[in-house]
C-alpha positions as CSV (number, residue, x, y, z in Angstrom):
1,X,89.0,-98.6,60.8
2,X,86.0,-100.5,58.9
3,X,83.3,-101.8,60.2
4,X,80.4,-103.7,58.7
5,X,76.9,-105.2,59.8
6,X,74.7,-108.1,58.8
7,X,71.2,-108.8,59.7
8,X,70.0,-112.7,59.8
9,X,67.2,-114.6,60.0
10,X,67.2,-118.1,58.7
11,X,70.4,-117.9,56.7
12,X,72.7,-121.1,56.9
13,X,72.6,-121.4,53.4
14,X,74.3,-118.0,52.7
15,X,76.9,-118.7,55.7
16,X,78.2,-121.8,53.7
17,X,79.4,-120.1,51.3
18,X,83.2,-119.7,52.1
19,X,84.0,-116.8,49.8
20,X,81.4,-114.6,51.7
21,X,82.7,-115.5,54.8
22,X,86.7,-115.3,53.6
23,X,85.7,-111.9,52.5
24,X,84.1,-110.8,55.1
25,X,86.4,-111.7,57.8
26,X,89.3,-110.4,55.6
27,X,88.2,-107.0,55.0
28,X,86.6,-105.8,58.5
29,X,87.8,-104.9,61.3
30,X,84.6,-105.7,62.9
31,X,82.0,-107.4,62.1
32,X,78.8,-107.2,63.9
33,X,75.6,-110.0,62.9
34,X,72.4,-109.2,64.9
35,X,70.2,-112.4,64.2
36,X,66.4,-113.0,64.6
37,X,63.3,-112.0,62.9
38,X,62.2,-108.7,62.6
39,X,57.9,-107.4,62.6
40,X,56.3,-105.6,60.6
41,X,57.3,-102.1,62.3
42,X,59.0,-99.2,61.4
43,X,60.1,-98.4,57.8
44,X,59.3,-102.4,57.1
45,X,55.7,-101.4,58.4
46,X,54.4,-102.3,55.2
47,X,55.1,-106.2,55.3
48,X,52.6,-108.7,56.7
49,X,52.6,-109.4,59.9
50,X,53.5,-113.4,60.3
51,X,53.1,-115.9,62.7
52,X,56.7,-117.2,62.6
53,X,59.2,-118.6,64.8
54,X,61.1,-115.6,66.2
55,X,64.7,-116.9,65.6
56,X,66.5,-119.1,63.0
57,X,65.4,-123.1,63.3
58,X,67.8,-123.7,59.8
59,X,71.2,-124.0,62.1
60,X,72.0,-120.8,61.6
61,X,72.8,-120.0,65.2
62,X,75.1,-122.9,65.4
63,X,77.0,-121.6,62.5
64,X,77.0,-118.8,63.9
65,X,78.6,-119.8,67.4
66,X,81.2,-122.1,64.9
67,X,82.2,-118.7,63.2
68,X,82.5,-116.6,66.6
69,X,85.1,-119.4,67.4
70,X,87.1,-119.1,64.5
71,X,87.4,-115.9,64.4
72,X,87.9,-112.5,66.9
73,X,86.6,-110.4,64.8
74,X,83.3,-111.4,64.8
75,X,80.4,-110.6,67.4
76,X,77.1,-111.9,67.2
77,X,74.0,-110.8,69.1
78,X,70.4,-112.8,69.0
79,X,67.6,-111.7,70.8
80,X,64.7,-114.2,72.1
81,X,61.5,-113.2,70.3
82,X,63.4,-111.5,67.7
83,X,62.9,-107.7,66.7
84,X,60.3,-104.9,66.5
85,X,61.8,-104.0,63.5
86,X,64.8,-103.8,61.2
87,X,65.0,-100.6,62.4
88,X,65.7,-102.1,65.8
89,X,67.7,-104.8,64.4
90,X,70.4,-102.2,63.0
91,X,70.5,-100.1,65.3
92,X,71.5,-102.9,67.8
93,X,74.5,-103.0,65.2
94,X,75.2,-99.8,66.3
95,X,74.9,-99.9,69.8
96,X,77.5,-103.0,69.8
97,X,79.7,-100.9,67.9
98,X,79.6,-97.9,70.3
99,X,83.0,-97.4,71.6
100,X,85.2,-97.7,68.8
101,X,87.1,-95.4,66.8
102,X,85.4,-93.8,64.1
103,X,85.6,-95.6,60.6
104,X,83.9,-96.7,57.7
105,X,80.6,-98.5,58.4
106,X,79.4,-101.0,55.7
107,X,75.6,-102.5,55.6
108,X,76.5,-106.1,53.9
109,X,73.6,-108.5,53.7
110,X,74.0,-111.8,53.5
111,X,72.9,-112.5,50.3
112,X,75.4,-110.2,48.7
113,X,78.6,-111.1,47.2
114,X,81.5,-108.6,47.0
115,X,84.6,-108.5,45.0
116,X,88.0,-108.2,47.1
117,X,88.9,-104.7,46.9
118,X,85.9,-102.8,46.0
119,X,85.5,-102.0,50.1
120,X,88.5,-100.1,49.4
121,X,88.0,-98.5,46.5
122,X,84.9,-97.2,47.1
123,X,85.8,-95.6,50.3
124,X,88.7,-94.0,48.3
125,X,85.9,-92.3,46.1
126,X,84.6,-90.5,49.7
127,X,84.9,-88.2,52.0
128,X,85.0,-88.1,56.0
129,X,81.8,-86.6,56.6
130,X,79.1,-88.3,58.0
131,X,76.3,-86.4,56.1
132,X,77.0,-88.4,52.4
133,X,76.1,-92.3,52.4
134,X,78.2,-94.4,49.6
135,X,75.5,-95.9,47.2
136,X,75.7,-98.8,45.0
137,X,74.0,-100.9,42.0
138,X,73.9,-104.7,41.8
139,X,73.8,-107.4,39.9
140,X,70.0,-108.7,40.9
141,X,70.4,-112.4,40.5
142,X,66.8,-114.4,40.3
143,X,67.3,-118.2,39.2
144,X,68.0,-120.2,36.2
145,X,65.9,-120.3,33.3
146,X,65.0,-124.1,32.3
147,X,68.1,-123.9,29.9
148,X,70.3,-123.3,32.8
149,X,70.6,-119.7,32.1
150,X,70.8,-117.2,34.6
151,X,68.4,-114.7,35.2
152,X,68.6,-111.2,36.3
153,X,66.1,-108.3,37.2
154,X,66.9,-104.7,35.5
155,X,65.4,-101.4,35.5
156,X,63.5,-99.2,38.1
157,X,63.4,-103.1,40.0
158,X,66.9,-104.5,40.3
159,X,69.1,-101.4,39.0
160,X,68.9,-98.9,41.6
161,X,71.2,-97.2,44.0
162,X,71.4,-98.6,47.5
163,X,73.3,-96.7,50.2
164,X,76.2,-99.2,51.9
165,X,78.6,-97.2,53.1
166,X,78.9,-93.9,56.1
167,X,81.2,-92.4,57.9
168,X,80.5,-93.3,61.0
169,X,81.4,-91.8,64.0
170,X,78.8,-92.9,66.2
171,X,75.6,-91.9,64.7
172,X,72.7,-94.9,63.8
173,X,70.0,-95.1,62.1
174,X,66.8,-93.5,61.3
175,X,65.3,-96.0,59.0
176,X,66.3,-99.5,57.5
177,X,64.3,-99.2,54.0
178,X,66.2,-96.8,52.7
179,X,68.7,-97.1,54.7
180,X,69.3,-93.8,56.2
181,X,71.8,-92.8,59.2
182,X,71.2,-89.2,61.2
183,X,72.9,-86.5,59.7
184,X,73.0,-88.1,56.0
185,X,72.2,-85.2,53.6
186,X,73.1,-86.5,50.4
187,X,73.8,-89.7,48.3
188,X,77.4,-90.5,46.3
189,X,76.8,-92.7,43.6
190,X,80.0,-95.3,43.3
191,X,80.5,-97.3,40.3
192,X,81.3,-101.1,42.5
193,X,78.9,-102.9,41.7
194,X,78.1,-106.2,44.0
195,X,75.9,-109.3,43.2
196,X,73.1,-109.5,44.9
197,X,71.4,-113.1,45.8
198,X,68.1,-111.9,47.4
199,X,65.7,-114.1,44.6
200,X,68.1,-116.9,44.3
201,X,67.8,-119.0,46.6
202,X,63.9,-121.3,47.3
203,X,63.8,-120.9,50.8
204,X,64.2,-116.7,50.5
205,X,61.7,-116.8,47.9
206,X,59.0,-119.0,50.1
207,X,59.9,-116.4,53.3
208,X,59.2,-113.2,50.8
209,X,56.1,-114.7,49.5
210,X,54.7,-114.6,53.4
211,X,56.1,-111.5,54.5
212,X,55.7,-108.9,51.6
213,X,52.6,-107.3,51.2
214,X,51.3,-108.0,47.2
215,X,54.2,-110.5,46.8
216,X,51.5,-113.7,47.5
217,X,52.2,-114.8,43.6
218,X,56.1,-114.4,43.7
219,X,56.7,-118.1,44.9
220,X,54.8,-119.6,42.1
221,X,56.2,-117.4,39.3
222,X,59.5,-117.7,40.7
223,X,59.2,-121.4,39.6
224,X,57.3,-120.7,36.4
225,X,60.3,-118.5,35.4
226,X,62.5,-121.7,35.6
227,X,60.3,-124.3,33.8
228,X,58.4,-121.9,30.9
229,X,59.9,-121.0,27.6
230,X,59.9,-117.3,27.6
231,X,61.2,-114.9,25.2
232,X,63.2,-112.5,27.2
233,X,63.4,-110.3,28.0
234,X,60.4,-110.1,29.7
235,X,58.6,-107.5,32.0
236,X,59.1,-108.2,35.9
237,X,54.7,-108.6,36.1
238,X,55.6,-112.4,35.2
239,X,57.3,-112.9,38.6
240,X,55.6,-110.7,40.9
241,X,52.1,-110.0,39.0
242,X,49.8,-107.1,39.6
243,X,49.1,-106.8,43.3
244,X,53.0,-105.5,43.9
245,X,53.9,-102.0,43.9
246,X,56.6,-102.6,41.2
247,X,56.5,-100.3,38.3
248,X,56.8,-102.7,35.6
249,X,56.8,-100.5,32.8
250,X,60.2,-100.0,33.9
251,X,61.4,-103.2,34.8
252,X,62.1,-106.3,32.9
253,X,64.1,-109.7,33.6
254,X,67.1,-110.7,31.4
255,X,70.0,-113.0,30.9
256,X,72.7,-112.9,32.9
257,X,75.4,-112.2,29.6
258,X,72.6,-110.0,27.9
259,X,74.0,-107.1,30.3
């Protein structure tokens, strides 16, 4: 069996995008959304603490219903007033999961894009055992460059190993960021590699501006990056500035085919 869980908040704009959702649907047995925004507790504790609506206003929820529709294999829970935490939030994924044979248990976000077959593959590359989490880089996708040329993050900020994939056979979470299951001793590093959307789009880089703690700058660099003729590569302080706690001696912003 394979499993797989996405947190939402506010994220039409990812749902329209029919290769996600073809993906998606084609590759899981399962697939569990939990929608509605999370606080500033638990392992997100450092994040600001917003006055925001508590669940998506984009049409997100109606998508949502339209996908449930279409197809069985999706179940989608939203909570009024939204979440504690995202450690709540994943764990809810959990709970709706309890029940089921044990499997492989994927963490896809929204804003990432797969290709078709690396699900399989990587869980070729592992074991059964529930104490080793699957771990992948990505492709950290920003904007465009006033050219039309895409940017990308790389470095300590936008080339490190994430943990995606468990064994699961009922265990959840202890923490969202990193995410961490109980029992998970060690980390296998897999070479798929996924591309991930997180800085792409305007209204993700508004909501980050709000929410992050040091990020108050990111917005307006964001758009800077996209109008101002830099020579790249160029270090990462350009988006974020100096109140983040990114290292940028280690981490610079690129072109897309300077890989």
């Amino acid at each position: 069996m394979r499993y797989a869980f996405t947190i939402i908040f506010n994220g039409k704009h990812h749902l329209l995008n029919q290769r996600f959702i073809d993906l998606m649907v084609g590759s899981f047995d399962k697939w569990i959304i939990v929608e509605g925004f999370s606080s500033n507790g638990g392992s997100t504790g450092w994040c600001n603490n917003i006055n925001i609506q508590r669940n998506s206003t984009d049409g997100t929820l109606e998508l949502l219903a339209e996908l449930v529709e279409k197809h069985s294999n999706i179940i989608v829970h939203s909570r009024k007033n939204g979440w504690k935490s995202k450690d709540e939030q994943v764990n809810k994924a959990i709970e709706l999961l309890q029940g089921n044979p044990s499997g492989w248990l994927w963490q896809v976000d929204v804003d990432e894009i797969w290709n078709v077959g690396d699900f399989e593959k990587a869980e070729s590359l592992m074991e059964k055992d529930e104490s080793v989490a699957g771990a992948f880089q990505f492709y950290h996708m920003l904007c465009q460059d006033y050219k039309g040329r895409q940017l990308i993050a790389k470095g300590d900020w936008g080339s490190g190993f994430n943990a995606r994939l468990w064994w699961w056979e009922g265990q959840d979470f202890i923490s969202h960021e990193p995410p961490l299951m109980k029992n998970q001793q060690s980390i296998k590093q897999l070479p798929q590699k996924y591309h991930h959307y997180s800085y792409y789009f305007e209204q993700d880089v508004q909501f980050k501006s709000k929410y992050y703690k040091g990020y108050a700058s990111l917005y307006r660099n964001w758009k800077r990056l996209q109008k101002k003729a830099f020579e790249f590569p160029i270090s990462t302080r350009e988006l974020f500035g100096n109140s983040s706690n990114i290292n940028h001696r280690n981490s610079f912003i690129t072109h897309y085919e300077s890989l």
